[in-house]
C-alpha positions as a Python dict, from the first residue, in 0.01 Angstrom:
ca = {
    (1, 'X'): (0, 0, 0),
    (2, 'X'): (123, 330, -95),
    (3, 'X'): (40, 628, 125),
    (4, 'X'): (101, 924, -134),
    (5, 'X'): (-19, 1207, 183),
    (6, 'X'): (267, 1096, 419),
    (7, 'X'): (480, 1046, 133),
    (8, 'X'): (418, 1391, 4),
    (9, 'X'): (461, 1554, 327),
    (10, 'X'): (795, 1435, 384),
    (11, 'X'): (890, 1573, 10),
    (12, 'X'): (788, 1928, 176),
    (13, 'X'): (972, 1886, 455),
    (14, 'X'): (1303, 1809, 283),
    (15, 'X'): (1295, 2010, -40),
    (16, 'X'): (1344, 2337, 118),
    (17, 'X'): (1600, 2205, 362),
    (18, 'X'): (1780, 2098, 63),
    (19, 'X'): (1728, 2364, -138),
    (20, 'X'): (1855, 2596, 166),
    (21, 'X'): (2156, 2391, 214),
    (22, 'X'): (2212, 2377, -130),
    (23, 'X'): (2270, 2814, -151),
    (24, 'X'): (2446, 2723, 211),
    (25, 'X'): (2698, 2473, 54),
    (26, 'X'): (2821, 2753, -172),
    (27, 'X'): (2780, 3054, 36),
    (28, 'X'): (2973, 2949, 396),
    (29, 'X'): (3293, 2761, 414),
    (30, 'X'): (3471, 2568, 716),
    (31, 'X'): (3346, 2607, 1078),
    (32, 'X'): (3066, 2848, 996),
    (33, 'X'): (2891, 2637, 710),
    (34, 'X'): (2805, 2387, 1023),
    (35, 'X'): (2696, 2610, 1257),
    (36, 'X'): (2468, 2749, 990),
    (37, 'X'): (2343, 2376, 885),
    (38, 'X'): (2283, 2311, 1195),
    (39, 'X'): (2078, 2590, 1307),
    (40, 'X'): (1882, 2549, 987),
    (41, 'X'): (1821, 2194, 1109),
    (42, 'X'): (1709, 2320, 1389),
    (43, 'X'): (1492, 2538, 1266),
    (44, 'X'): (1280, 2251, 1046),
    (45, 'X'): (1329, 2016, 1352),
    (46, 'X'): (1101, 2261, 1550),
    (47, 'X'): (882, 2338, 1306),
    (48, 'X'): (787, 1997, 1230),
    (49, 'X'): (752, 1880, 1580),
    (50, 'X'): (541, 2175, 1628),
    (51, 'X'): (335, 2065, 1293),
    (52, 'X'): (313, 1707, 1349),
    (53, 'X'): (159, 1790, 1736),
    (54, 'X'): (-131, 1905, 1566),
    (55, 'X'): (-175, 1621, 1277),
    (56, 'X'): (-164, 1311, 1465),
    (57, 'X'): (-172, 1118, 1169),
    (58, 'X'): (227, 1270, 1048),
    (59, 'X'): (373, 1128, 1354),
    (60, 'X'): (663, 871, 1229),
    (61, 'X'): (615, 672, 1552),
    (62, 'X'): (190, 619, 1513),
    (63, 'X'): (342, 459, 1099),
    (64, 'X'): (423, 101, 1035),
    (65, 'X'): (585, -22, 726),
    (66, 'X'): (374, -189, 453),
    (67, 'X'): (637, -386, 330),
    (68, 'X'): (825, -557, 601),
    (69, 'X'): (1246, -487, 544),
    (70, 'X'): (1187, -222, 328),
    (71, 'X'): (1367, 60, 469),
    (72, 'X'): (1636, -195, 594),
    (73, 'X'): (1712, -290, 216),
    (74, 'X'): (1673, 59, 86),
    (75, 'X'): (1891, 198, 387),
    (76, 'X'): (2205, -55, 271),
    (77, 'X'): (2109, 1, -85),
    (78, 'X'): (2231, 363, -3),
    (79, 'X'): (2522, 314, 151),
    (80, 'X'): (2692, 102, -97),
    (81, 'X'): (2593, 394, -312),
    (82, 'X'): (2765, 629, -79),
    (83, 'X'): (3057, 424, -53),
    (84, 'X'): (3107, 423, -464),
    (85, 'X'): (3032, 790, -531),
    (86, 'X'): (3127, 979, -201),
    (87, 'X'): (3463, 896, -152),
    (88, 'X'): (3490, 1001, -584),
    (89, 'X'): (3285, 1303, -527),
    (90, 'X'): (3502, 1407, -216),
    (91, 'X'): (3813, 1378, -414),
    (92, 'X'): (3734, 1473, -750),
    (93, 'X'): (3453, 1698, -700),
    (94, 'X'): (3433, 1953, -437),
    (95, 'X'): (3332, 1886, -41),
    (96, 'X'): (3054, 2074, -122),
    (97, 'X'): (2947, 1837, -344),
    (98, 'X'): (2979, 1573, -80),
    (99, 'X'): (2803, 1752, 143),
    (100, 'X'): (2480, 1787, -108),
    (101, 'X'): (2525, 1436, -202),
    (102, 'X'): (2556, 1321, 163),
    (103, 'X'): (2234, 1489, 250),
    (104, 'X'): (2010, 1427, -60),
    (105, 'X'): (2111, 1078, 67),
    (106, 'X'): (1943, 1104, 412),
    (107, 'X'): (1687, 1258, 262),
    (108, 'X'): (1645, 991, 41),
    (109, 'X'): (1646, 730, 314),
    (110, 'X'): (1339, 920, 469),
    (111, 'X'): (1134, 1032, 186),
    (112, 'X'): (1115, 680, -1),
    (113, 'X'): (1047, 451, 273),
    (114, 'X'): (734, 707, 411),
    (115, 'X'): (566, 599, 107),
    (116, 'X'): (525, 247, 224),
    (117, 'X'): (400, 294, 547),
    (118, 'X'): (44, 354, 699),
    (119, 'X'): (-129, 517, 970),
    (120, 'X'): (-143, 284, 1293),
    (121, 'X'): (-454, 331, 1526),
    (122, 'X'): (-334, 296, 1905),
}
């Protein structure tokens, strides 16, 4: 079963996230680029606490999986990923680059796996 709402709302949480870190990554070097990520974190941490207080239903611990594994497989699927393209992009690339990568990559992990989960009543 495919649950497009949760699926969707975790697309909206971590588009703009991405997008911010995105101008961040190229904006802020060193020290400060992590104090600003992590505020910015922050930030989305709060506000979706703060949203998901008042829709019961976008809580990640009242979900269960709909396929049992799934985000198991998918999680290891990414790594090896990581593992082949993040030590290249580190080198070759730019850090910045690593950095996106690294976090489309937990996004990833989160935003695929919400699509295969549905609401459990308590």
């Amino acid at each position: 079963m495919v649950d497009s709402k949760y699926g969707s709302y975790k697309i909206i949480f971590w588009l703009p996230f991405i997008i911010i870190l995105t101008s961040l990554a190229y904006s802020f070097r060193g020290w400060l680029q992590i104090l600003v990520t992590i505020s910015v974190a922050a930030i989305f941490l709060i506000i979706a606490t703060i949203f998901e207080k008042k829709h019961i239903t976008f809580k990640e611990k009242n979900r269960q999986t709909t396929i049992k594994h799934f985000r198991g497989i998918f999680d290891s699927l990414l790594v090896v990923l990581f593992l082949t393209l993040g030590n290249w992009l580190s080198i070759v690339v730019s850090s910045s680059a690593f950095t996106l990568f690294l976090t489309f990559l937990i996004a990833l992990s989160d935003i695929v796996p919400s699509f295969f989960t549905q609401f459990k009543a308590n």
